[in-house]
C-alpha positions in Angstrom: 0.0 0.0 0.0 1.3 3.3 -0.2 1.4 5.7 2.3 0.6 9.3 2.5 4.1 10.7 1.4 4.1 8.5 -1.6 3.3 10.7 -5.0 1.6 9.2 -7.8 0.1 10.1 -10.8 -4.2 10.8 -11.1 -4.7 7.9 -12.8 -2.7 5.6 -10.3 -4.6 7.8 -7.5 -7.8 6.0 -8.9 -6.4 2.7 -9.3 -5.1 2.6 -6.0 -7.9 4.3 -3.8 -10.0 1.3 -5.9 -7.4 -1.1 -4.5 -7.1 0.7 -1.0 -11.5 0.1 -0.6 -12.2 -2.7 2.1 -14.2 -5.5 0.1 -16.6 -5.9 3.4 -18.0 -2.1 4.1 -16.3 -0.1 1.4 -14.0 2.3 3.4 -11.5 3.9 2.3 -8.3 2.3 4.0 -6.1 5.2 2.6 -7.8 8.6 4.3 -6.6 10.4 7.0 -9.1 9.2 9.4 -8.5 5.6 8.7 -6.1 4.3 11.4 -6.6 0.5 11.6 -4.6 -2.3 10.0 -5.2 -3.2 6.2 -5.6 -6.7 5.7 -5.4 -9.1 1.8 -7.0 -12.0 1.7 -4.5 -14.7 0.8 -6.6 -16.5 -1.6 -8.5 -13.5 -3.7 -6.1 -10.5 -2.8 -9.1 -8.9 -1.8 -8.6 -5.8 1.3 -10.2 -5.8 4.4 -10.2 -2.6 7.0 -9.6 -4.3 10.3 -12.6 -4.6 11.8 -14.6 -6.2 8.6 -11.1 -8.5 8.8 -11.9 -8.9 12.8 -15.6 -9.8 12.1 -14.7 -12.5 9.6 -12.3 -13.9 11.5 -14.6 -13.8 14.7 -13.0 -11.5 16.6 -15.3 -8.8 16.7 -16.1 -7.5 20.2 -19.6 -5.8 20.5 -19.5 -2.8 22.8 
């Protein structure tokens, strides 16, 4: 993943806030207000934010 200081062109910006979506809820692992881990599935290289990643792997905590 890239982070923040990382430059890129616009059309790579698109590509890789496309990439940089969690599959689960469709957030946006790459803004400023995102501070959790980023997770790829092994098997379909999907990206998971950490708690859709948490919920599938059952460790969700309900407050």
């Amino acid at each position: 993943m890239l982070t923040p200081e990382v430059g890129v062109c616009g059309q790579c910006q698109d590509r890789y806030r496309e990439m940089a979506t969690c599959s689960g809820c469709g957030q946006n692992m790459l803004s400023p207000g995102y501070s959790g881990m980023v997770y790829e599935c092994p098997l379909c290289s999907e990206f998971y934010c950490q708690q859709c990643w948490d919920t599938m792997e059952g460790r969700h905590r309900s407050p």
